[in-house]
mmCIF entry with sequence, helices, sheets and N, C-alpha, C, O atoms, coordinates in Angstrom:
data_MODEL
# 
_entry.id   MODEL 
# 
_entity.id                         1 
_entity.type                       polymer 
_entity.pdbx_number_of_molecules   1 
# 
_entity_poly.entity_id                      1 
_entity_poly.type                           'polypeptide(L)' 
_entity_poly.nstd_linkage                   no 
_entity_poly.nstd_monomer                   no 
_entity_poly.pdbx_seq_one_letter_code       
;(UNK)(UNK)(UNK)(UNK)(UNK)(UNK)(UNK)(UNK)(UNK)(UNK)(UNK)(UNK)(UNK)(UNK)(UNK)(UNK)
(UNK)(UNK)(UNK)(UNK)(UNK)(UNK)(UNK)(UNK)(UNK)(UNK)(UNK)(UNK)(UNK)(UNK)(UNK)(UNK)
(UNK)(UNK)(UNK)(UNK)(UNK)(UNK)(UNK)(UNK)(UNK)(UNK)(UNK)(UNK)(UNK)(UNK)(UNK)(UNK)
;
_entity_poly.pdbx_seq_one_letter_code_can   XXXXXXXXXXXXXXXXXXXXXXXXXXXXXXXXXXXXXXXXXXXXXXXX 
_entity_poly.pdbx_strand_id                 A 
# 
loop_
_entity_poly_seq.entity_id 
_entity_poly_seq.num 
_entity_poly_seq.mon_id 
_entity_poly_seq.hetero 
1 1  UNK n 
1 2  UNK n 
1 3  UNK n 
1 4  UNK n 
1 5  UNK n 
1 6  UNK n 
1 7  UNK n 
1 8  UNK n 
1 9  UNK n 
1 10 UNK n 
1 11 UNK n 
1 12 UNK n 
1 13 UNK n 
1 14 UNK n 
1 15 UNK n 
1 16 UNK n 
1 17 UNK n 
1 18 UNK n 
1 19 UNK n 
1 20 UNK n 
1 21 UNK n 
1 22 UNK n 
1 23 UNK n 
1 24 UNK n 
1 25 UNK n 
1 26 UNK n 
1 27 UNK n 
1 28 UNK n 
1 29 UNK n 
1 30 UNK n 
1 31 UNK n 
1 32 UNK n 
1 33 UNK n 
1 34 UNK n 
1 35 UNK n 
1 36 UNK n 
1 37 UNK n 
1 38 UNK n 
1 39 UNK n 
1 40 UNK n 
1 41 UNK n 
1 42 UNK n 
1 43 UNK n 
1 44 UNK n 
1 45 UNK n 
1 46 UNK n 
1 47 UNK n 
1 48 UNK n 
# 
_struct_asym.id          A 
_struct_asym.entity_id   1 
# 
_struct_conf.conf_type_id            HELX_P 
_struct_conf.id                      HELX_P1 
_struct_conf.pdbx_PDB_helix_id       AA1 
_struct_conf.beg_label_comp_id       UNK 
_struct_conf.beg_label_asym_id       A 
_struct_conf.beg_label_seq_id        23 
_struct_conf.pdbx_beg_PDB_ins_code   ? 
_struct_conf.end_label_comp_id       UNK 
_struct_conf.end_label_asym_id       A 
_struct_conf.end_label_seq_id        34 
_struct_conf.pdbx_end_PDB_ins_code   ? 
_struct_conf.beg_auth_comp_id        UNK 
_struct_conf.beg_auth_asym_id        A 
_struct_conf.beg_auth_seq_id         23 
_struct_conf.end_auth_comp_id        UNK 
_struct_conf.end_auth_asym_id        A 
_struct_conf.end_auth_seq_id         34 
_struct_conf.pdbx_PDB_helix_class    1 
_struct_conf.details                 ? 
_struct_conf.pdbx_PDB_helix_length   12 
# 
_struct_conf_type.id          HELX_P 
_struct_conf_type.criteria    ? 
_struct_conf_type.reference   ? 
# 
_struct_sheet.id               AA1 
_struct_sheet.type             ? 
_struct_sheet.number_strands   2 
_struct_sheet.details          ? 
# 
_struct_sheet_order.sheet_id     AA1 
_struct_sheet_order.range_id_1   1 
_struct_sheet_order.range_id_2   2 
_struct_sheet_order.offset       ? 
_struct_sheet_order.sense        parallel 
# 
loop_
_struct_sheet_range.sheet_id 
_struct_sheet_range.id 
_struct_sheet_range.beg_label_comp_id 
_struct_sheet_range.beg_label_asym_id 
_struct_sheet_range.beg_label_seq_id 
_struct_sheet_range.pdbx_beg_PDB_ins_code 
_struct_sheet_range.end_label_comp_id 
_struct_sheet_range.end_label_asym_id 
_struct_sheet_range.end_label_seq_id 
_struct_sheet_range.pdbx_end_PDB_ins_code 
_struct_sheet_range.beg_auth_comp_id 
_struct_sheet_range.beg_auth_asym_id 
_struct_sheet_range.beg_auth_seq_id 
_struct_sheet_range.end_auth_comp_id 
_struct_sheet_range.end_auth_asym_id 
_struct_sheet_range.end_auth_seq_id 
AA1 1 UNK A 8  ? UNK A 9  ? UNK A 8  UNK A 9  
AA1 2 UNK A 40 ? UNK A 41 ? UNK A 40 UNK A 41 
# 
loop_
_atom_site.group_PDB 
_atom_site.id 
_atom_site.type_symbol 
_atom_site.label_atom_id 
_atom_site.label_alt_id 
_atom_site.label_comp_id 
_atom_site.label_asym_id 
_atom_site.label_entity_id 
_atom_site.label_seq_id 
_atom_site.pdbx_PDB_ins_code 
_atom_site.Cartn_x 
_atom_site.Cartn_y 
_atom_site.Cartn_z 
_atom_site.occupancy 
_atom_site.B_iso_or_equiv 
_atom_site.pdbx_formal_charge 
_atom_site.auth_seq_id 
_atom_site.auth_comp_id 
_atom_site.auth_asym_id 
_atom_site.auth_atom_id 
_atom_site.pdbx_PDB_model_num 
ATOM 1   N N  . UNK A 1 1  ? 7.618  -39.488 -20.714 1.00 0.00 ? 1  UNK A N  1 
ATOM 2   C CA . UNK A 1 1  ? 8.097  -38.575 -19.705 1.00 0.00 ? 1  UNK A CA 1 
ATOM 3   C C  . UNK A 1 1  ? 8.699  -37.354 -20.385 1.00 0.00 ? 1  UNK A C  1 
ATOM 4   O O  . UNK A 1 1  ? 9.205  -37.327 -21.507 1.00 0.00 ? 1  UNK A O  1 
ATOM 5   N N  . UNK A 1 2  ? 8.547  -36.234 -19.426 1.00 0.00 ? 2  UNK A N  1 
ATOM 6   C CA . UNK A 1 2  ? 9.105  -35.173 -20.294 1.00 0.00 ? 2  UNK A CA 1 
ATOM 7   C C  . UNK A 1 2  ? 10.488 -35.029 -20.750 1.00 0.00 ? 2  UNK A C  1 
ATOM 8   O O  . UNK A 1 2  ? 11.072 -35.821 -20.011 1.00 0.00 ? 2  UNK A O  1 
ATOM 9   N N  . UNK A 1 3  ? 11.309 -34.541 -21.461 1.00 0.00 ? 3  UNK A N  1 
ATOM 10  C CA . UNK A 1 3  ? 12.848 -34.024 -21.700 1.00 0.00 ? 3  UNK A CA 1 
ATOM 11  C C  . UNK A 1 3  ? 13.211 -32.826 -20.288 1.00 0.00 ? 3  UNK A C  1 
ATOM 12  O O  . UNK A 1 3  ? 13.407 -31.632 -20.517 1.00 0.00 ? 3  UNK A O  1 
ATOM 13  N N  . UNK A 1 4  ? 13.229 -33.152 -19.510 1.00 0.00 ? 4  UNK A N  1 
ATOM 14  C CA . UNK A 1 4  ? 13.768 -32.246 -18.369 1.00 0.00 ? 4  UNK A CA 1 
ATOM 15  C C  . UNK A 1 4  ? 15.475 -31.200 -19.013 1.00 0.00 ? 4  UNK A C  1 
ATOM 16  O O  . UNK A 1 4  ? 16.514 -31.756 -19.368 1.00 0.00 ? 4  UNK A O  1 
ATOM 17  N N  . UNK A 1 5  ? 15.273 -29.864 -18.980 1.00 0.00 ? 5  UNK A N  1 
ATOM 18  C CA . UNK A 1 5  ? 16.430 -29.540 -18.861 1.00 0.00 ? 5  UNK A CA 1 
ATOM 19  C C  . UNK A 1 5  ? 17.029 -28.182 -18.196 1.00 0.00 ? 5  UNK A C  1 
ATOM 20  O O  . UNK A 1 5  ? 16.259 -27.705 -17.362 1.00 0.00 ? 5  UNK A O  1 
ATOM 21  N N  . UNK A 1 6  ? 18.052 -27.567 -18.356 1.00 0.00 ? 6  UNK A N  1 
ATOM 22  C CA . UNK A 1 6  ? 18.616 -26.752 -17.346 1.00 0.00 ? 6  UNK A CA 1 
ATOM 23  C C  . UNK A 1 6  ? 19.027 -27.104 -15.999 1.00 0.00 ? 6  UNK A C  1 
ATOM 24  O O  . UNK A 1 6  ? 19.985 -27.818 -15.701 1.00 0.00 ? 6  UNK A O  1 
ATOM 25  N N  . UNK A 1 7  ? 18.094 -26.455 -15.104 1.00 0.00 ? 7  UNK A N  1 
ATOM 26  C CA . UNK A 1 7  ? 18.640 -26.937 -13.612 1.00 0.00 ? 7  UNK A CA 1 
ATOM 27  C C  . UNK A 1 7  ? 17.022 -26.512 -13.011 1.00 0.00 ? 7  UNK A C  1 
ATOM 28  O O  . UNK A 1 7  ? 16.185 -25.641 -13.251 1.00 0.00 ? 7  UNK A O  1 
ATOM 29  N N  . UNK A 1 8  ? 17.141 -27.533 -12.216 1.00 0.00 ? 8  UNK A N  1 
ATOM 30  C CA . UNK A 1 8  ? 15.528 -28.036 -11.897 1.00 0.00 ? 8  UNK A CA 1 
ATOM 31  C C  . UNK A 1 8  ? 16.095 -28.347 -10.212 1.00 0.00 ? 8  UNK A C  1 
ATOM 32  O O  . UNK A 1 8  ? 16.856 -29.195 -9.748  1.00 0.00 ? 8  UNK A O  1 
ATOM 33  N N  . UNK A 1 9  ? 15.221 -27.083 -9.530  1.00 0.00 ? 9  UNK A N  1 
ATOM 34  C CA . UNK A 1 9  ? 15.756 -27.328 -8.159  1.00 0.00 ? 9  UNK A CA 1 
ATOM 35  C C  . UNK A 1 9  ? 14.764 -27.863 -7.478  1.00 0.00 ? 9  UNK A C  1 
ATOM 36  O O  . UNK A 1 9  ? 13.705 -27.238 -7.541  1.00 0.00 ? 9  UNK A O  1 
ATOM 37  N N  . UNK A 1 10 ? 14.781 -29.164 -6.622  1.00 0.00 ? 10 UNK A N  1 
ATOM 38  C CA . UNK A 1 10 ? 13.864 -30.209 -5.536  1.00 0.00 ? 10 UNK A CA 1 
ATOM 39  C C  . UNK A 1 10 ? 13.718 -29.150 -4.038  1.00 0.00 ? 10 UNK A C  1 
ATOM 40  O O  . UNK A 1 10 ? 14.373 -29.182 -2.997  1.00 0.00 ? 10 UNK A O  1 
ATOM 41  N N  . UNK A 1 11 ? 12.781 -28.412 -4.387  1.00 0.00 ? 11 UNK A N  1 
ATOM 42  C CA . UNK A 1 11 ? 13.002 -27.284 -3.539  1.00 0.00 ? 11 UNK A CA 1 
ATOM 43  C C  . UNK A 1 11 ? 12.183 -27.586 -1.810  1.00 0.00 ? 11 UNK A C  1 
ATOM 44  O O  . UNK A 1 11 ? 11.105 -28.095 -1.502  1.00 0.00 ? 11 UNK A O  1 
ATOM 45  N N  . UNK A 1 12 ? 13.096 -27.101 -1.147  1.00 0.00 ? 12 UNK A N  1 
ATOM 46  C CA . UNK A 1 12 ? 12.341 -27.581 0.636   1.00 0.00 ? 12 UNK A CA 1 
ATOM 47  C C  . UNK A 1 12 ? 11.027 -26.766 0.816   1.00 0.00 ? 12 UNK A C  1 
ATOM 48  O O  . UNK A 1 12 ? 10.496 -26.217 -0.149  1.00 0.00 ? 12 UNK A O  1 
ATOM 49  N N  . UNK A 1 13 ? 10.619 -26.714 1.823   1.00 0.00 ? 13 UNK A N  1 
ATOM 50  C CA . UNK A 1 13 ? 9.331  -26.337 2.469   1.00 0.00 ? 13 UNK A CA 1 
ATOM 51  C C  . UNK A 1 13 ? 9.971  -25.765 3.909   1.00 0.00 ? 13 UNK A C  1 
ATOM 52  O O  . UNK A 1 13 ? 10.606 -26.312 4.811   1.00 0.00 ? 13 UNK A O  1 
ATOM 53  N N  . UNK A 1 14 ? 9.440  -24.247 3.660   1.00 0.00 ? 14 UNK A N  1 
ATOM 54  C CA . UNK A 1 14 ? 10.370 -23.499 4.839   1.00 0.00 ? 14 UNK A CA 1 
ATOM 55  C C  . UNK A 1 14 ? 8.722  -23.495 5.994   1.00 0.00 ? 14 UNK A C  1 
ATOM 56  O O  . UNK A 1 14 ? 7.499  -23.408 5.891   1.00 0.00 ? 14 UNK A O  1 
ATOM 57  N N  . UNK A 1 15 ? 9.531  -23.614 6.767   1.00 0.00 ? 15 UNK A N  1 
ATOM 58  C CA . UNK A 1 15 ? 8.018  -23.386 8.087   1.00 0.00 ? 15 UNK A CA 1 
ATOM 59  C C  . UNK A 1 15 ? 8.084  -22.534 9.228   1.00 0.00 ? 15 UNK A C  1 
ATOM 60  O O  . UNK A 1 15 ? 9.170  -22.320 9.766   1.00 0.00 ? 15 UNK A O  1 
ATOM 61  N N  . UNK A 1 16 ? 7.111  -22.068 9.614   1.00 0.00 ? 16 UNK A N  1 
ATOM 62  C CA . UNK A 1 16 ? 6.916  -21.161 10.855  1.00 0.00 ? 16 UNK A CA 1 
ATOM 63  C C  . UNK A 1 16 ? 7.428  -22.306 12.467  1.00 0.00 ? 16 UNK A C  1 
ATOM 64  O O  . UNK A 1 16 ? 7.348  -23.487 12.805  1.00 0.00 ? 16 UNK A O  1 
ATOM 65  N N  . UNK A 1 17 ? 7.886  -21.140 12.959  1.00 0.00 ? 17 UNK A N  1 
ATOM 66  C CA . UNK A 1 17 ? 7.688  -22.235 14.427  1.00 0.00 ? 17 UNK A CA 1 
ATOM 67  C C  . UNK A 1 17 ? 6.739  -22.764 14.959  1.00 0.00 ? 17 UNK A C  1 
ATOM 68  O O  . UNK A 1 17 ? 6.892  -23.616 15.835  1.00 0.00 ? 17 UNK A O  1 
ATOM 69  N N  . UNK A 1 18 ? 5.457  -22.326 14.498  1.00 0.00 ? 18 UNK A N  1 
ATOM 70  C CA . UNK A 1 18 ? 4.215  -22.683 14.932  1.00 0.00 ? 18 UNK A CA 1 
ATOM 71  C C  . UNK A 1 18 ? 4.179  -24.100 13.822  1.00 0.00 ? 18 UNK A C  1 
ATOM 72  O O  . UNK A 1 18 ? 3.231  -24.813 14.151  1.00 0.00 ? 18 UNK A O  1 
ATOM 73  N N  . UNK A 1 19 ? 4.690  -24.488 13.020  1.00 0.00 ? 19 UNK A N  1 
ATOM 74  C CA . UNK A 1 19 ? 4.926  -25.763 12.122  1.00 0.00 ? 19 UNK A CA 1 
ATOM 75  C C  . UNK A 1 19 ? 3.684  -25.817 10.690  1.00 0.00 ? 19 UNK A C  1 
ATOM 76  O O  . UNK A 1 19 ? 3.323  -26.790 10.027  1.00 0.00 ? 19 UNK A O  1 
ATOM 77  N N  . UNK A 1 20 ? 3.227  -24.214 10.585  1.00 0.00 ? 20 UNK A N  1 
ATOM 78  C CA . UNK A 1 20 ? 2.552  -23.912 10.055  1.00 0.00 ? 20 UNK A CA 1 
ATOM 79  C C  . UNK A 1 20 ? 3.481  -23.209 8.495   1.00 0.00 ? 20 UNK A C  1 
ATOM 80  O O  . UNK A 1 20 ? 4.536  -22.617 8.722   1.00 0.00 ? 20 UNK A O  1 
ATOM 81  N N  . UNK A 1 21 ? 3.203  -23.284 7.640   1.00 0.00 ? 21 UNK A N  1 
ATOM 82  C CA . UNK A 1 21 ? 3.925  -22.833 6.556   1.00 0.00 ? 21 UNK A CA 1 
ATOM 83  C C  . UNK A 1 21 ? 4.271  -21.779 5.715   1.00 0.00 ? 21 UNK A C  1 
ATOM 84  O O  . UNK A 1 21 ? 3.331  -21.392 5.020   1.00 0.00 ? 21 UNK A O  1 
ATOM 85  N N  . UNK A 1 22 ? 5.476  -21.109 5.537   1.00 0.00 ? 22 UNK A N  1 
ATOM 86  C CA . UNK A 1 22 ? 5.653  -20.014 5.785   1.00 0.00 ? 22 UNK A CA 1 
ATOM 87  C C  . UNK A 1 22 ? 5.641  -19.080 4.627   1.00 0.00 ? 22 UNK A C  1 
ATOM 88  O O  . UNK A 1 22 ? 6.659  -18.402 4.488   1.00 0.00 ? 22 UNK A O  1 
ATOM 89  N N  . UNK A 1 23 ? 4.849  -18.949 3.923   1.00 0.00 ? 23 UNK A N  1 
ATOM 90  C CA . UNK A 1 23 ? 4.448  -18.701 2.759   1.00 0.00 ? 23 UNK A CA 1 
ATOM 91  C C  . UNK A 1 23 ? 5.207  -17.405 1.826   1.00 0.00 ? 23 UNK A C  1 
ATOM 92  O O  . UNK A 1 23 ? 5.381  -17.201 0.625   1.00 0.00 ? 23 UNK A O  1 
ATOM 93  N N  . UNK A 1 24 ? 5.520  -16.721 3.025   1.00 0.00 ? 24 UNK A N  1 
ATOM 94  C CA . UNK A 1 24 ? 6.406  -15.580 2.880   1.00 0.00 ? 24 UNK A CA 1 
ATOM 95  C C  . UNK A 1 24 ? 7.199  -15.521 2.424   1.00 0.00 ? 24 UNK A C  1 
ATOM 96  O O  . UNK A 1 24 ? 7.589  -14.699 1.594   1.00 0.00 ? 24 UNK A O  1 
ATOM 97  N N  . UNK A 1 25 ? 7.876  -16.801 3.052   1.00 0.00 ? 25 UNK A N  1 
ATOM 98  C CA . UNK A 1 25 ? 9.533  -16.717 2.696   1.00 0.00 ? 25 UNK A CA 1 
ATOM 99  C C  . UNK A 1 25 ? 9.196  -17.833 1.887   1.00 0.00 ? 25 UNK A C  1 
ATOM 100 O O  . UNK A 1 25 ? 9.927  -17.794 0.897   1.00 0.00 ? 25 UNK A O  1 
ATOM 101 N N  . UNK A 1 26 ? 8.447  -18.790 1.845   1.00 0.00 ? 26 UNK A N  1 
ATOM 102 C CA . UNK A 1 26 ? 8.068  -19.563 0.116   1.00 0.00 ? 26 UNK A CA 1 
ATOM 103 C C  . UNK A 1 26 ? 8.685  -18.599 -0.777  1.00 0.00 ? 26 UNK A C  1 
ATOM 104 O O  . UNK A 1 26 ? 9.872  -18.785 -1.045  1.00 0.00 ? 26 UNK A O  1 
ATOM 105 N N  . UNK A 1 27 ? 8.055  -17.549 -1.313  1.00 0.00 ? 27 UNK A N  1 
ATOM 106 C CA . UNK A 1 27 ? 7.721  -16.989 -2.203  1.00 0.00 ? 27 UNK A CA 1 
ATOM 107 C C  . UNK A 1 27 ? 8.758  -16.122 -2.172  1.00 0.00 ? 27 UNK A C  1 
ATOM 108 O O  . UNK A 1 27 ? 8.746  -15.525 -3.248  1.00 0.00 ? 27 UNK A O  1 
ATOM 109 N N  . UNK A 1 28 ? 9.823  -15.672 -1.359  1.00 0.00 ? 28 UNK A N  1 
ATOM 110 C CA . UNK A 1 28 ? 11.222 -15.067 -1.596  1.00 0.00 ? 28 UNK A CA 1 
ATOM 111 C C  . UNK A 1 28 ? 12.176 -15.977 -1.735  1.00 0.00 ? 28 UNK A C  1 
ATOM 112 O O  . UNK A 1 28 ? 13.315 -15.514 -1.671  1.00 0.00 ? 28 UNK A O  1 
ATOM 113 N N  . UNK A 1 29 ? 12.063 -17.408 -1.947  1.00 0.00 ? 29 UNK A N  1 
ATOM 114 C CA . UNK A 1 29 ? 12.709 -18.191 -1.599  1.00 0.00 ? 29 UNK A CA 1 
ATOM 115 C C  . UNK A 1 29 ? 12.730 -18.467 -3.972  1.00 0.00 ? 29 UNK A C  1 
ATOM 116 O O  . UNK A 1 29 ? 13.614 -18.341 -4.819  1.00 0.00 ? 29 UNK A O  1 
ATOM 117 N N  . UNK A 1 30 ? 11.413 -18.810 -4.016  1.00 0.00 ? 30 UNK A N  1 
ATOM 118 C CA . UNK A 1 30 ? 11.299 -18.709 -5.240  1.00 0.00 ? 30 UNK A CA 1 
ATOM 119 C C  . UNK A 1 30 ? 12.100 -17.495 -6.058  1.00 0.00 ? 30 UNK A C  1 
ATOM 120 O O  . UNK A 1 30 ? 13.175 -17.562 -6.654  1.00 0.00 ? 30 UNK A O  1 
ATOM 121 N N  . UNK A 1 31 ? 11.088 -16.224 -5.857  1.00 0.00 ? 31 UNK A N  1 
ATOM 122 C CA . UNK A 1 31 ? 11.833 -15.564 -6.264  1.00 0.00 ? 31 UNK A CA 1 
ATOM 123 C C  . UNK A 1 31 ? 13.739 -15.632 -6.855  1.00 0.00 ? 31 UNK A C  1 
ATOM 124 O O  . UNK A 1 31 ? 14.306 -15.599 -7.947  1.00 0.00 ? 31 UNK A O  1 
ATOM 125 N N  . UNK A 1 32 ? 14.193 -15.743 -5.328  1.00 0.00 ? 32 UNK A N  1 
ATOM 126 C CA . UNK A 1 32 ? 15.729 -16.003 -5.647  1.00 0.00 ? 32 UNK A CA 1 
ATOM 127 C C  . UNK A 1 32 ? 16.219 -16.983 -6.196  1.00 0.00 ? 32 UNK A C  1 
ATOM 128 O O  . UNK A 1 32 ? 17.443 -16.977 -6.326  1.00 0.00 ? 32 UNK A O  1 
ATOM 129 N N  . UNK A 1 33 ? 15.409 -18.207 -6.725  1.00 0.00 ? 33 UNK A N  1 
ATOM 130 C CA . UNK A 1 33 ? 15.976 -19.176 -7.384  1.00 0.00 ? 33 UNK A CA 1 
ATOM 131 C C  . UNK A 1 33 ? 15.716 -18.684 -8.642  1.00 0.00 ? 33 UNK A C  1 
ATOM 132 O O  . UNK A 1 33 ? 16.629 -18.799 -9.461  1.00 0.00 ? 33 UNK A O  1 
ATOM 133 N N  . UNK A 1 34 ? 14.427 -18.031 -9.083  1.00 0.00 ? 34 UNK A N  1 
ATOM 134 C CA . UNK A 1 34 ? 14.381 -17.762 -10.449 1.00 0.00 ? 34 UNK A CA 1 
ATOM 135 C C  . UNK A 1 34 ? 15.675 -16.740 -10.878 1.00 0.00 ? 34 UNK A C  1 
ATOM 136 O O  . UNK A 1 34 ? 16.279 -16.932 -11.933 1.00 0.00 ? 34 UNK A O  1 
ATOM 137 N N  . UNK A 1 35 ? 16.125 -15.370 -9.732  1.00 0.00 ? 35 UNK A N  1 
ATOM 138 C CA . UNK A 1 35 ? 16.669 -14.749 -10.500 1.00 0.00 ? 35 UNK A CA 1 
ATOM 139 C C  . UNK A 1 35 ? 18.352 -15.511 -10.407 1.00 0.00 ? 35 UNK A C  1 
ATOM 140 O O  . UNK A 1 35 ? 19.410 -15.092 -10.876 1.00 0.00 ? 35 UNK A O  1 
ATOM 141 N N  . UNK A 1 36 ? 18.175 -16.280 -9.919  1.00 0.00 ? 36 UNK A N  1 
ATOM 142 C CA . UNK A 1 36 ? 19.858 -17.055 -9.673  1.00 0.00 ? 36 UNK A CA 1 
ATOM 143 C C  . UNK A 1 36 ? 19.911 -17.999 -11.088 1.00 0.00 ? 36 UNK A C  1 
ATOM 144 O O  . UNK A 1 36 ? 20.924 -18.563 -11.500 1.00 0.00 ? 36 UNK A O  1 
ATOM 145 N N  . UNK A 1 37 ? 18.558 -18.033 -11.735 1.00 0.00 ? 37 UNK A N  1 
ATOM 146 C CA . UNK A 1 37 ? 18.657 -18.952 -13.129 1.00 0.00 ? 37 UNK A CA 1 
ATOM 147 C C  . UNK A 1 37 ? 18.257 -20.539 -13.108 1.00 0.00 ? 37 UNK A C  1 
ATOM 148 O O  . UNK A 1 37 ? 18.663 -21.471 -13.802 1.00 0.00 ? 37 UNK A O  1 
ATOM 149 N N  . UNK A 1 38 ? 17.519 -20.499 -12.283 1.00 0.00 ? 38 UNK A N  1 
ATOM 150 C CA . UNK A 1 38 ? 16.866 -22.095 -11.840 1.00 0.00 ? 38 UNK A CA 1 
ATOM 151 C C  . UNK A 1 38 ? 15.615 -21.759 -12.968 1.00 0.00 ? 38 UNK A C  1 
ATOM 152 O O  . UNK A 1 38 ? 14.902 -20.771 -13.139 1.00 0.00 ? 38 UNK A O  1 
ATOM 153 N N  . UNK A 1 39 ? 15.703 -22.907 -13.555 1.00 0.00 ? 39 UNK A N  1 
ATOM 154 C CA . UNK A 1 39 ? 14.739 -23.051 -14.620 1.00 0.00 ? 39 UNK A CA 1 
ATOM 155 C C  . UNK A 1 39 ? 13.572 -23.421 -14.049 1.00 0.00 ? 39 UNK A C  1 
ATOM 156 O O  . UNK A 1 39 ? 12.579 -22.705 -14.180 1.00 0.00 ? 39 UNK A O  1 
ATOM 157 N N  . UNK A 1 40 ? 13.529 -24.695 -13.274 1.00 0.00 ? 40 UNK A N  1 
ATOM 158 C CA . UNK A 1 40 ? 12.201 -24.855 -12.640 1.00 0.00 ? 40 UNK A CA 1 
ATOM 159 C C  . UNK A 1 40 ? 12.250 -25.753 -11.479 1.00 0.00 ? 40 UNK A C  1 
ATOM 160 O O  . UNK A 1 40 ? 13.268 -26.430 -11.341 1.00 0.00 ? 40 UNK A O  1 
ATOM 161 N N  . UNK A 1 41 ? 11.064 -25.883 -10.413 1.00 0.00 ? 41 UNK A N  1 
ATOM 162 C CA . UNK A 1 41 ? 11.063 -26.266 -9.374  1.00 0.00 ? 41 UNK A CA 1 
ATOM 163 C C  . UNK A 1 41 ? 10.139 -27.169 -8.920  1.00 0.00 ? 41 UNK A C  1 
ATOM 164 O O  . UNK A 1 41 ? 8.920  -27.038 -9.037  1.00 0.00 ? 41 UNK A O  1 
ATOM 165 N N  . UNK A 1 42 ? 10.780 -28.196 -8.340  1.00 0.00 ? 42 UNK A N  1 
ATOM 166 C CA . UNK A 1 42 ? 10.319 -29.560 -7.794  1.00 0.00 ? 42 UNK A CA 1 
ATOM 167 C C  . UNK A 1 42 ? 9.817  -30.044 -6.489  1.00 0.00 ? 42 UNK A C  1 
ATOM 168 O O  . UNK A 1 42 ? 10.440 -30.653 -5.620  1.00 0.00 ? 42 UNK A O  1 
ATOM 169 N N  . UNK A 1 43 ? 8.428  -29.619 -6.505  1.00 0.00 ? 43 UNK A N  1 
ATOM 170 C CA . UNK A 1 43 ? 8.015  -29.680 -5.563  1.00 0.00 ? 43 UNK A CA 1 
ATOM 171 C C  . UNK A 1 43 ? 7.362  -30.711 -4.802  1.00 0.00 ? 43 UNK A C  1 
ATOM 172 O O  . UNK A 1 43 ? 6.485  -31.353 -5.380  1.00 0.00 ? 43 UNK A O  1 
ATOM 173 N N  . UNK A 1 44 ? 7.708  -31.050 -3.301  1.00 0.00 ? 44 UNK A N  1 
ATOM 174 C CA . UNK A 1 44 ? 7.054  -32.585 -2.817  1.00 0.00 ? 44 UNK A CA 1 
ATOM 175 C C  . UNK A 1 44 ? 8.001  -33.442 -3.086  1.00 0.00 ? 44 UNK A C  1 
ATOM 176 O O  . UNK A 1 44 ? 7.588  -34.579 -2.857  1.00 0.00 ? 44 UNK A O  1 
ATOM 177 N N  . UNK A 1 45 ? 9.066  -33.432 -3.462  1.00 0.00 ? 45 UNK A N  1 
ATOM 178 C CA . UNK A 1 45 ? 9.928  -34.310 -3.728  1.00 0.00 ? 45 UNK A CA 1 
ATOM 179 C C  . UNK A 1 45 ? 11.119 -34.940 -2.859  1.00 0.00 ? 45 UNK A C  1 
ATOM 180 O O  . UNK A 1 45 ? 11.925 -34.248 -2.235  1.00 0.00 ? 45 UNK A O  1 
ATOM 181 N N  . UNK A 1 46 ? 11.128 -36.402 -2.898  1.00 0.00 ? 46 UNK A N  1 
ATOM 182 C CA . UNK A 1 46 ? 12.012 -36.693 -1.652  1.00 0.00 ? 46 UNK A CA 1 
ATOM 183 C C  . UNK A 1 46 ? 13.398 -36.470 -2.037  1.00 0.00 ? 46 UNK A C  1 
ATOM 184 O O  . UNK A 1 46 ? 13.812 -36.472 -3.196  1.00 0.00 ? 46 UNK A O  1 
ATOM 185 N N  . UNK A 1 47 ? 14.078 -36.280 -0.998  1.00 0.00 ? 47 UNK A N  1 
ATOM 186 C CA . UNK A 1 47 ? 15.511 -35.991 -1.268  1.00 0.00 ? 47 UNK A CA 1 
ATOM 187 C C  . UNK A 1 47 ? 16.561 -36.567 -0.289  1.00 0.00 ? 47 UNK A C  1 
ATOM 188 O O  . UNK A 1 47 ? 17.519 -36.066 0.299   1.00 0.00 ? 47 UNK A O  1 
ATOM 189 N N  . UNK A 1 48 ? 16.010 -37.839 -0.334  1.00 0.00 ? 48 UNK A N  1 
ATOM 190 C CA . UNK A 1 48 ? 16.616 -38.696 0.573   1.00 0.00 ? 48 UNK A CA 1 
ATOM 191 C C  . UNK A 1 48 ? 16.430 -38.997 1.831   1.00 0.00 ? 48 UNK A C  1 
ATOM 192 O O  . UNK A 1 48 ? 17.156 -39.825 2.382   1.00 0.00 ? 48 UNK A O  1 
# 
């Protein structure tokens, strides 16, 4: 398994009201984790 390190965010899945996926704000959503210093992101992952 890999050496995981920094901060590794289990990131949600934002959606349209239509329950369709909102790709838009995906991708500003990213954005702001990278420039906030999130090393990398975990996607599909349960979180309880």
């Amino acid at each position: 398994m890999a050496d995981l390190k920094g901060i590794n965010l289990a990131m949600q899945t934002p959606f349209e009201p239509t329950g369709a996926i909102d790709y838009g704000l995906f991708e500003e959503l990213i954005e702001k984790y990278v420039s906030a210093g999130v090393h990398g992101l975990v996607l599909g992952a349960g979180t309880g």
